[in-house]
N, C-alpha and C positions, 0 to 999 in steps of 0.2 A: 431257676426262676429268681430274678431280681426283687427282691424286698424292697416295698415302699420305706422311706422315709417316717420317723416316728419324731413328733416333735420332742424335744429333750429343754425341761424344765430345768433352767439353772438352783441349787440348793438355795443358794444365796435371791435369787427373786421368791420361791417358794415361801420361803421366811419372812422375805417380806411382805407378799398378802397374806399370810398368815397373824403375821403381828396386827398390820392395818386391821383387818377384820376383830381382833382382839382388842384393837385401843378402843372400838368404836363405842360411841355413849348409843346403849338404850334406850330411847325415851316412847314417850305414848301419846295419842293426842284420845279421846274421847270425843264421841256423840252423844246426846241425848234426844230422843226426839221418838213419835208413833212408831213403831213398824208393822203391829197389828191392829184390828181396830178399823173404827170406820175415818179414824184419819189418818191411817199409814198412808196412805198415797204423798201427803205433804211430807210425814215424818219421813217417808222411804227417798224421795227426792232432798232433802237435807243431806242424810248419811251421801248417798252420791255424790252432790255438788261438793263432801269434803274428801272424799274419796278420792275424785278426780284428781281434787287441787293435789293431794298428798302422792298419788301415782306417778303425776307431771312433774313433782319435783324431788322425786326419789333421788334418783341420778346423782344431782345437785347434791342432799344432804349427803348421800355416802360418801362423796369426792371430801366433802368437808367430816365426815369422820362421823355422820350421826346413821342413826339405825332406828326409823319412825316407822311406829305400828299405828292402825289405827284402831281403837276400839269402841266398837255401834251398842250403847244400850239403849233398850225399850224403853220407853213409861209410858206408854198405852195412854197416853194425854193425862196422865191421873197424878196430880198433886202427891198422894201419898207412895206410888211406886218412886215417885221424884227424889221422897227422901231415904228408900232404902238404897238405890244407885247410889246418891249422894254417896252415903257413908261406904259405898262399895270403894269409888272412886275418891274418896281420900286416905282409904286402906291402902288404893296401889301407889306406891310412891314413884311408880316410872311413870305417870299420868300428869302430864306437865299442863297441860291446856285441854277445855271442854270446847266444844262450839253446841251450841242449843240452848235453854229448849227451845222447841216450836212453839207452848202455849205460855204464855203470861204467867199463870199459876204455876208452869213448873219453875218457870226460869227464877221465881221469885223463892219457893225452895231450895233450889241450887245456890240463888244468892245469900242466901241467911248461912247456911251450911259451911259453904266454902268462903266465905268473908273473915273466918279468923285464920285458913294457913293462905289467905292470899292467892288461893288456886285461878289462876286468867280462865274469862270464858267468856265467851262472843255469842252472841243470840243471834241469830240471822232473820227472826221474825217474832218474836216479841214485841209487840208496843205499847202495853200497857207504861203511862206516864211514871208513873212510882217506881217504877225501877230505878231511873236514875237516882230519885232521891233521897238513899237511903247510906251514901257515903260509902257503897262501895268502891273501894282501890282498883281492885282486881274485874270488876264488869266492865262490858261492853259491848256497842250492837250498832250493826252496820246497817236495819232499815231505821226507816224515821219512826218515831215515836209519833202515839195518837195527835197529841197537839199541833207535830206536823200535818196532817191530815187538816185541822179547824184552821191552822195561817192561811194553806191551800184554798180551803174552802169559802171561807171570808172574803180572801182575795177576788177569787171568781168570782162570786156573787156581787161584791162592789163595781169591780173593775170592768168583767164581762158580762155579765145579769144584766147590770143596773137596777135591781129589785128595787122598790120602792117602798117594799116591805116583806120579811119572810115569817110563813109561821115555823113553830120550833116543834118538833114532839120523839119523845126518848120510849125505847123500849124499858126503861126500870133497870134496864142490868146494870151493874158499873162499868162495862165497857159504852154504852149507851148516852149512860148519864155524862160520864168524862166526856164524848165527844159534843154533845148538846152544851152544855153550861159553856166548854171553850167558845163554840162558835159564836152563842151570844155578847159573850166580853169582846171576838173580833169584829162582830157585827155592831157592838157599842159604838168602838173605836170608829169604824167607818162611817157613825151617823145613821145604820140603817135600823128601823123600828122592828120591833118585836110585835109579830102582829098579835104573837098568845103563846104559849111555852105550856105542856102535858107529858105527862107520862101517860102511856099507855100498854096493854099485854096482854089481854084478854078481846073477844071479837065485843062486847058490849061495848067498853073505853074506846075502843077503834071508829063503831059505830056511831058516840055520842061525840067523837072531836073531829069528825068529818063533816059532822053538822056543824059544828063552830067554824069550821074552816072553809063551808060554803058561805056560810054568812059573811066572815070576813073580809070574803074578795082577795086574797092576797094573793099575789102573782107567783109566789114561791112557798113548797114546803118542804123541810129540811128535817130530816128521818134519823137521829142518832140508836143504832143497833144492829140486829143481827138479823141473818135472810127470812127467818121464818115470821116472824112479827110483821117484819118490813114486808115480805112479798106479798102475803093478806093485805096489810094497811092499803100499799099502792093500789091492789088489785080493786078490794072493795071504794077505794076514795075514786078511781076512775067507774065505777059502775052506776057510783051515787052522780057521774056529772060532772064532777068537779077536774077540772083540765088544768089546774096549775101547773107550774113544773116540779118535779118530785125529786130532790137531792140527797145523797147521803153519805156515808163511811163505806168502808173498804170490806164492812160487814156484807151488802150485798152484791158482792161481789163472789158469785157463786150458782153453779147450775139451779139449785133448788129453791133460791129465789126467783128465778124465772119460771119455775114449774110452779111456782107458787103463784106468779105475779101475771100468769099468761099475757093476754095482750098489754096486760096496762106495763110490762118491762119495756116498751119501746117506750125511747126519751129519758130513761130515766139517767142522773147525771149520779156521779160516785167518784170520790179521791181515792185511790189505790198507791200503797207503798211500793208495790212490786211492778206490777202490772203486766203489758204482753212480753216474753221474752226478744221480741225482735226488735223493741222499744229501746235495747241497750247495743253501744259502740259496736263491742266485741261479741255482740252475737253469733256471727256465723261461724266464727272458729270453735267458740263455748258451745254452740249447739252441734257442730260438726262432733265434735269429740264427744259430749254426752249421748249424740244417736250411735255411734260407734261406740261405746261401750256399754252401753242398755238395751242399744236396738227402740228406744224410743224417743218425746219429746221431752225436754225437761221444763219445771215451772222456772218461775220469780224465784222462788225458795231454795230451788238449785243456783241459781246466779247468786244469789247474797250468800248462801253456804259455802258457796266454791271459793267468795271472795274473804266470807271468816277466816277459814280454812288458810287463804294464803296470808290473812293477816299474821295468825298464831304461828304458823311454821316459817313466817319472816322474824318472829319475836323469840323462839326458841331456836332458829340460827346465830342472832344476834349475842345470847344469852350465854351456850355452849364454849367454851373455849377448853382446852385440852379434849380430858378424859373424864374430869369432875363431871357431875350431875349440878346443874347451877339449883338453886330453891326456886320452888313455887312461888316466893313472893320477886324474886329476880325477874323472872318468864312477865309476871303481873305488870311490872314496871316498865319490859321492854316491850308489853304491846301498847300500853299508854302512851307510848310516845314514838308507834308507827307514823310514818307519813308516807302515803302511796301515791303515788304522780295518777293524773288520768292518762290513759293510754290507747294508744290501736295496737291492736295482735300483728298486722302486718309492715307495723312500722319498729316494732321492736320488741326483739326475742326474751326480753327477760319483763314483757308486761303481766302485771299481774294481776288488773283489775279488771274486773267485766261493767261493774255500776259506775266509775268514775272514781278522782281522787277521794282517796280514805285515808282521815283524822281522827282522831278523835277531842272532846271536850276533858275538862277536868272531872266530869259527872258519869263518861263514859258516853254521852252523846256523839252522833258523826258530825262534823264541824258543819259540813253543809250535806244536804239530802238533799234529794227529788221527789215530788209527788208529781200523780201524773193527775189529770178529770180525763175520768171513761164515760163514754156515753152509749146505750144499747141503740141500735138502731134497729130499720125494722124488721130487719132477719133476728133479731135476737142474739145481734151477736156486739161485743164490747169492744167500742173502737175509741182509740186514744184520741182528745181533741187539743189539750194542750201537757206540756210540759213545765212543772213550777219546781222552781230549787227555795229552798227554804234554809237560811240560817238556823242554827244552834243559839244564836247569840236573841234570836224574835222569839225563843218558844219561852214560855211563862211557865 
């Protein structure tokens, strides 16, 4: 009986992927972001869109000598679980770049913590304004920031409204407040009247500035906050009568405002940093490959994750030369000064944005964003009606 053939491994290639695989630098990228909780669905679609990106370009790193793990922590949206990772993740010294958090307060944790070894880390939906301003080296974040959201929104209202007056009213939060007080300085700028400016957050204040707001007449109201305030306010101000147009932030932008806001969510207009996924160039290859390896849809949160994602492991390519481990504050430097082209997936193999070209500011701003205005219609469902790019250089 003839004996197959046995492939015979020369000593001399043996050794050599043996060494390669030896010289290879270790390094780590971290998550932060929900996984349990009633917002892991956002948190869980983060870790993915970095996942992906790191999967996709495995290949690549090992040819070049790198050996990237990725590692998913929790923080249950909770400020103080923020700061125990924190100090986990500057214990591991192979942890060269974070991409997260998801909420405003962690990412602001993360920023304090990791601002003296310089640790890079990318938010992918963060927008609380103060982030940038606090002179971190090492931050930065590829959606737009609240203020983007009030240029957007001002814009519209001037340009496409033509309001002739808006009332203002904030839910009391500071996310609320931020977006309220900007809109009125863009709303200065354009000339357009302040028809009355409230806080409100309780059903009494709701009830008592829906009365001002029928007297007023004003053609426009403009809702800084979150869905549950905001779906009452709209619901009960269309019950009292009152048919203005109802505007807001990317707060109600959410199932449970509509459950909240029943009929009165049709019409209602809203600035969204993310928006629908199909809204971006490279959607259908980005979604092609997230439903193949989830078996489901992904959000906005996955597209700007996935694009963190290849920002940091373009900067820790960059960074890596031999065998050295480069520093945390080297990795910092070389994402600051990424510059990612826009791209199509079918036009070229080595594109790596899904949102468009990605820069950043000296602040950690993205040089230019997008916002989109979504409008419910009367299925209750959120349809994009324009598209607005917003400078770095116009937000205050």
């Amino acid at each position: 009986m003839k004996r197959p053939h046995r492939l015979v491994v020369p000593a001399a290639l043996s050794l050599l992927v043996a060494l390669s695989a030896a010289q290879a630098v270790s390094v780590s990228i971290a998550t932060v972001s929900p996984l349990t909780g009633d917002q892991s669905p956002t948190g869980i679609d983060l870790r993915r869109g970095v996942e992906l990106a790191v999967n996709a370009r495995m290949a690549e790193l090992k040819t070049a000598g790198i050996d990237l793990t990725l590692v998913p922590f929790d923080d249950q949206a909770s400020a103080t679980r923020g700061e125990q990772i924190a100090k986990t993740i500057l214990a591991t010294k192979s942890i060269l770049g974070v991409v997260g958090a998801n909420n405003s307060s962690v990412t602001n944790v993360l920023g304090e913590a990791f601002a003296s070894e310089k640790l890079a880390f990318i938010s992918p939906n963060s927008t609380n304004d103060a982030l940038s301003t606090h002179n971190w080296s090492n931050f930065n974040r590829v959606v737009s920031p609240n203020a983007a959201q009030v240029v957007a929104a001002a814009n519209y209202i001037a340009e496409t409204l033509h309001s002739t007056s808006v009332y203002v009213v904030s839910d009391n939060t500071a996310y609320g407040n931020g977006l309220t007080r900007g809109l009125i300085e863009g709303l200065k700028a354009a000339k357009i009247p302040v028809a009355g400016y409230v806080g409100v957050s309780t059903p009494a204040q709701i009830a008592n500035v829906i009365k001002k707001i029928k007297a007023s007449g004003t053609p426009l109201v403009y809702f800084g906050g979150t869905d549950d305030v905001g779906g009452q306010f709209v619901r009960d101000l269309r019950a009292a009568g009152v048919t203005a147009q109802f505007m807001g932030g990317d707060g109600l932008d959410s199932p449970s405002f509509i459950q909240r806001a029943g009929k009165g969510t049709v019409g209602v207009l809203y600035t969204s940093v993310s928006g629908p996924v199909n809204t971006f160039s490279n959607y259908l290859d980005f979604t092609g490959k997230f439903r193949a390896a989830y078996k489901t849809e992904p959000s906005g949160v996955a597209v700007y994750a996935y694009d963190a994602a290849n920002v940091m492991i373009s900067a820790l390519k960059s960074s890596i030369t031999g065998t050295t481990l480069p520093s945390r504050a080297v990795v910092s430097a070389a994402v600051r000064k990424i510059d990612l082209p826009a791209c199509f997936a079918s036009d070229k193999t080595d594109c790596l944005t899904i949102t468009g070209a990605l820069a950043f500011t000296s602040s950690g701003e993205r040089v230019r964003s997008r916002l989109l205005i979504m409008k419910y219609d009367e299925m209750y469902q959120a349809k994009m009606i324009k598209i607005q790019t917003v400078n770095a250089a116009d937000l205050k």
